[in-house]
C-alpha positions, -999 to 999 in steps of 0.1 A, spaced: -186 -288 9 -155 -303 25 -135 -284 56 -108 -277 31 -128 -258 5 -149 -241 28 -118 -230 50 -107 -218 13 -136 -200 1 -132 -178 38 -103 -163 33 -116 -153 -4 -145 -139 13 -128 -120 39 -103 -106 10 -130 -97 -10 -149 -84 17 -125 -63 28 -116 -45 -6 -152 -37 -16 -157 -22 22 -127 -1 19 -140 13 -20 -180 18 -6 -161 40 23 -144 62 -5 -174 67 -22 -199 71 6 -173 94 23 -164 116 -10 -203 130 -6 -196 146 22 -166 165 4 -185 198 -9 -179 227 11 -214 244 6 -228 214 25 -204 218 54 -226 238 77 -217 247 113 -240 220 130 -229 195 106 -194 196 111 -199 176 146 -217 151 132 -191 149 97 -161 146 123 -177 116 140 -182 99 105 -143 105 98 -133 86 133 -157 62 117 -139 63 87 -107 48 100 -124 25 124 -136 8 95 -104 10 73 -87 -7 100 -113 -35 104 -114 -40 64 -71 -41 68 -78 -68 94 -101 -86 72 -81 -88 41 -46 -97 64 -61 -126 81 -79 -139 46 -50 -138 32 -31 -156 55 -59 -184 58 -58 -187 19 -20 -190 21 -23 -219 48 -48 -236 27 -21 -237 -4 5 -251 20 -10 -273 39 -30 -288 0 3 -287 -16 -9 -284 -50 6 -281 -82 -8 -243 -92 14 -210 -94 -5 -199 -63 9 -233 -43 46 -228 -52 38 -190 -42 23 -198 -11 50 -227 -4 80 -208 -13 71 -181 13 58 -205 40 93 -203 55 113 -189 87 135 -168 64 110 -157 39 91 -142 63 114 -122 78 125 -110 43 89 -104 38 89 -83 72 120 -63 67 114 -50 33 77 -43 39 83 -26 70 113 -6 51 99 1 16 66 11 40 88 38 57 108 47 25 74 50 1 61 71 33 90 97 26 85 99 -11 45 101 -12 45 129 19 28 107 49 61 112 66 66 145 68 103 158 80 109 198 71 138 214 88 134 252 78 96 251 91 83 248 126 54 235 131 46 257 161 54 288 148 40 287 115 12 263 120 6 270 160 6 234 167 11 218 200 38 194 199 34 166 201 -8 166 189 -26 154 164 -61 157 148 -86 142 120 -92 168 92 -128 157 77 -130 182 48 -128 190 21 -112 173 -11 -114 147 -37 -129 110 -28 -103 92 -12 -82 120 0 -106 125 31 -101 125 59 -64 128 67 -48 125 97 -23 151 107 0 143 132 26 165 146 55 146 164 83 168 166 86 208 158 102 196 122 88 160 119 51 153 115 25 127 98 1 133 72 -17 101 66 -45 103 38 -70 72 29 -56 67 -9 -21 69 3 -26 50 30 -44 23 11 -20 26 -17 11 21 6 -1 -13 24 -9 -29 -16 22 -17 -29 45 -27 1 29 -63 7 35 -68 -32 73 -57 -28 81 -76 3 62 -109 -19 85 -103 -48 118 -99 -23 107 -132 -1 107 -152 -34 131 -138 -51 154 -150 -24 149 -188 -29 144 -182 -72 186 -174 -74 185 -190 -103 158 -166 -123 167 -145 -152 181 -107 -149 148 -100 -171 125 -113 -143 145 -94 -116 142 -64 -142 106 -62 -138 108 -64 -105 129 -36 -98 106 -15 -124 75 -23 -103 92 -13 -75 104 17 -84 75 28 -104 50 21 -71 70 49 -54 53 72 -79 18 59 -75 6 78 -39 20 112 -46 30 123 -82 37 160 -75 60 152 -43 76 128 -71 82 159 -86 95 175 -62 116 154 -52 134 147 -87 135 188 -89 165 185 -64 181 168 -92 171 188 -121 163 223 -110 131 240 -98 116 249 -125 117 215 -147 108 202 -113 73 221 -108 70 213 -146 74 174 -142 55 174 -110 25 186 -129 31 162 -156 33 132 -129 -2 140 -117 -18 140 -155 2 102 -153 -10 91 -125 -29 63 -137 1 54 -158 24 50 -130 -1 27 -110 -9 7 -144 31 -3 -151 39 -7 -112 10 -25 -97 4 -49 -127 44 -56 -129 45 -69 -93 15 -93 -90 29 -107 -121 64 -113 -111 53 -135 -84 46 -159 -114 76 -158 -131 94 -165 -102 71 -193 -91 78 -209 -125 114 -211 -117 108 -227 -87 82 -256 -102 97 -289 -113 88 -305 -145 58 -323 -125 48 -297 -110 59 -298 -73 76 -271 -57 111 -273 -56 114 -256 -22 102 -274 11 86 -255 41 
């Protein structure tokens, strides 16, 4: 096995690795989510798996950032003639990567608002109503569906606060990366269709909907009254599989469609590092 490959097949590993960690952590952790098992003298020992938890989610994050970006340095460095090449090629740039940056780091913040992990609420305070200390935070370990525990509640001002939960979280991270990828090459693609730039705006749109359905709802009810509000919320949730089958699908295959623009007829990328 050469240097190349092997360097190849490690970031693969690490990807992988990191994705199947992060789904055994949602299932081990979801069977510690019925209440009549929560007994006083377990709760200590359930608190220390959540901090676990997290631990872990951050490692596997780690894991699947840095095999990604030694898979990425593999294509550039080969220069080959594949989608995944031009992809990696037409990124492996100054200003794509702050693209990248700037609309991850702002379609992060912005899918935050919309799915409830950045919580802002003017007419409540948090120390009145909740009696929390501000600022404070804690790790709620139970109880609720698999992947929904344990959240994080963070309280940062007396109106502004953080509610981070796993899915979300997870969720967020996939669906940002994948935005920020389409934006970086979308930049150096100005000559692909309004069809491809279409798709990508659905994806993007439609991944706001994927971490919190019934805040979707919510949200639109501004627009169109409580009550058809409350009514679409609940409709959301029954669609929330739709939402992440026509957003998450849309923007891994956009890359590909732009990469194509950017391919000459033999197959070398038309953009240079």
């Amino acid at each position: 096995m050469t240097v190349e490959k092997k360097s190849k097949n490690q970031g693969k590993k690490l990807i992988i690795l990191g994705f199947v960690t992060i789904g055994i952590m949602f299932v081990i952790y979801g069977r510690y989510q019925d209440p009549e098992l929560i007994t006083p003298s377990a709760i200590d020992t359930i608190q220390r798996i959540a901090y676990g938890f997290y631990i872990i989610l951050l490692a596997s994050f780690g894991a699947i950032a840095f095999g990604m970006y030694r898979y990425h340095r593999e294509k550039v460095e080969n220069k080959g003639k594949d989608l995944f090449s031009i992809i990696a090629l037409t990124t492996w740039n100054s200003k794509s990567r702050k693209i990248f940056v700037a609309t991850f780091i702002g379609y992060g913040i912005f899918f935050s608002l919309i799915s409830g992990t950045l919580v802002y609420q003017p007419e409540v305070s948090f120390s009145y109503h909740y009696g929390a200390t501000i600022p404070s935070g804690f790790v709620a370990p139970c109880c609720d569906e698999p992947g929904y525990m344990p959240q994080i509640i963070i309280y940062l001002t007396d109106h502004v606060g953080l509610n981070i939960i796993p899915i979300n979280l997870v969720l967020q991270i996939i669906v940002s990366y994948l935005v920020g990828l389409n934006a970086a090459i979308a930049v150096s693609a100005y000559t692909v269709s309004k069809k491809g730039r279409g798709a990508s705006s659905v994806g993007a749109i439609a991944g706001l909907f994927i971490a919190c359905p019934t805040c979707a709802g919510s949200f639109l009810s501004v627009f169109i009254g409580t009550a058809s509000g409350i009514a679409l919320s609940i409709a959301l949730t029954q669609l929330q599989t739709f939402f992440i089958a026509i957003s998450i699908p849309i923007l891994l295959v956009t890359p590909y469609i732009l990469a194509k623009k950017l391919r000459n007829a033999d197959g070398s990328c038309k953009v240079n590092p």
